[in-house]
C-alpha positions as a Markdown table, in Angstrom:
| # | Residue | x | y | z |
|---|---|---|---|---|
| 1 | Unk | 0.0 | 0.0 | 0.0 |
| 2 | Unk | 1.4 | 3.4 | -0.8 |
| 3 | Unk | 1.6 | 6.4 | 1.6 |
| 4 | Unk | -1.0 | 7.9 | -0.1 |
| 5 | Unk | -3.3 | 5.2 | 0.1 |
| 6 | Unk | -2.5 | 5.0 | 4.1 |
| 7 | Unk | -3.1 | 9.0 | 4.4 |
| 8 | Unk | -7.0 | 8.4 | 2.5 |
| 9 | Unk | -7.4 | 5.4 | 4.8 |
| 10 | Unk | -6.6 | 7.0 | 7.6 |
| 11 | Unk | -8.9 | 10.4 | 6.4 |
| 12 | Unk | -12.1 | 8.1 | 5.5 |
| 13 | Unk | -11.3 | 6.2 | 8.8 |
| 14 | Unk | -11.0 | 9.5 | 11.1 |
| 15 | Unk | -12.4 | 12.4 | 9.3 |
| 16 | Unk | -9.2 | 14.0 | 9.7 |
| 17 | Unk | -6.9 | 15.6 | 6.9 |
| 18 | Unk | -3.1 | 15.4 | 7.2 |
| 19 | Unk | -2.6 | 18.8 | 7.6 |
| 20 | Unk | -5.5 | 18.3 | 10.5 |
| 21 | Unk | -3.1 | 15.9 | 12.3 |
| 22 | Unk | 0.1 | 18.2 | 12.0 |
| 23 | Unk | -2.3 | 20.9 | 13.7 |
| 24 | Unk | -3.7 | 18.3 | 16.5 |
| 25 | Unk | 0.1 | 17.4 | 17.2 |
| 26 | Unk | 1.3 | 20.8 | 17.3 |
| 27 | Unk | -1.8 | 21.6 | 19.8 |
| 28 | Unk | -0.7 | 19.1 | 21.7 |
| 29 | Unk | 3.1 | 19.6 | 21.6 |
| 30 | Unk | 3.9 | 16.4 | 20.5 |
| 31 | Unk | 5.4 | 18.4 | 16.7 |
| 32 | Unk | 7.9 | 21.8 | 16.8 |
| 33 | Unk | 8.4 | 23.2 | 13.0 |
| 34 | Unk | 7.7 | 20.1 | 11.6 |
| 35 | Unk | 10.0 | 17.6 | 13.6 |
| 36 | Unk | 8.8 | 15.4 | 16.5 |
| 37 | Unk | 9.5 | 17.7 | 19.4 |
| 38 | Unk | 12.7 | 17.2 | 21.6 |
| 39 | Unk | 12.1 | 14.3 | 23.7 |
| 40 | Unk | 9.0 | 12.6 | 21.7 |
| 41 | Unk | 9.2 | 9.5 | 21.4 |
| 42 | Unk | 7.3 | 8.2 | 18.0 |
| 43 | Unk | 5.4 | 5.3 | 20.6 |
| 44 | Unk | 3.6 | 8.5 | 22.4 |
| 45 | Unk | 2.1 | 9.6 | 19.2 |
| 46 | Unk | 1.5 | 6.2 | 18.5 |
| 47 | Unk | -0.2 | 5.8 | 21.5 |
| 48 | Unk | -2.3 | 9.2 | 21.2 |
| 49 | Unk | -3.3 | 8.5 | 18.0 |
| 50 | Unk | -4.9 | 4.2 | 18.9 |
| 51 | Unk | -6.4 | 6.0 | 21.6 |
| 52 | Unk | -7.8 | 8.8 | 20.5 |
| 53 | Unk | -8.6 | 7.8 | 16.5 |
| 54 | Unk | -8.5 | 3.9 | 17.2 |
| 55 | Unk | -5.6 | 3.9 | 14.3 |
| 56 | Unk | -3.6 | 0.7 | 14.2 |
| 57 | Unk | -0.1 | 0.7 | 14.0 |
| 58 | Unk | 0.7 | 0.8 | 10.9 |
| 59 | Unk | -2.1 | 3.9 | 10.1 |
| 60 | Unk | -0.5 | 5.1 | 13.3 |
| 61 | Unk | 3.1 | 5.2 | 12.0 |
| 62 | Unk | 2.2 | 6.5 | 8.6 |
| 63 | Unk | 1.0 | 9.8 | 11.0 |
| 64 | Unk | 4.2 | 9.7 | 12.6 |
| 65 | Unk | 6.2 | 9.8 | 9.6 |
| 66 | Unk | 4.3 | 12.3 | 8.7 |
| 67 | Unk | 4.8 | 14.8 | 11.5 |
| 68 | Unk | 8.3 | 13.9 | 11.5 |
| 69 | Unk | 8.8 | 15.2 | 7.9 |
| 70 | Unk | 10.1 | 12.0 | 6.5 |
| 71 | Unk | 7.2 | 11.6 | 4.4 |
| 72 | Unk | 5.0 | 13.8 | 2.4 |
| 73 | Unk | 1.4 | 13.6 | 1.2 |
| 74 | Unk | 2.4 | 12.8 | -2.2 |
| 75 | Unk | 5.4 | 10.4 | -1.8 |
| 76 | Unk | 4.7 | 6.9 | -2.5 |
């Protein structure tokens, strides 16, 4: 499955947009200027987002690579 495919899985799933999840994560300090914040780990977005959404990992990660800049909506 491509990135992409994961991002409108995770959209139809949540109702949440990736720039929607960069905002949420920036709210909640978790993101700084695009990086994980100092001292995030990528399991406590993990975490926040299979409580919170009820994303699995994998969906989960894809939002964490996401917030952490290493991958962009339209990389596959």
């Amino acid at each position: 499955m491509s990135f992409n495919a994961y991002l409108k899985n995770i959209e139809a799933k949540t109702g949440k947009s990736p720039a929607d999840f960069r905002r949420l994560a920036e709210e909640k300090r978790l993101t700084e200027n695009g990086q994980l914040a100092e001292g995030v780990k990528a399991s406590a977005i993990v975490e926040w987002l299979k409580t919170d959404f009820q994303l699995g990992h994998g969906h989960a990660m894809a939002i964490v690579a996401l917030l952490n800049d290493s991958k962009r909506e339209h990389d596959d």
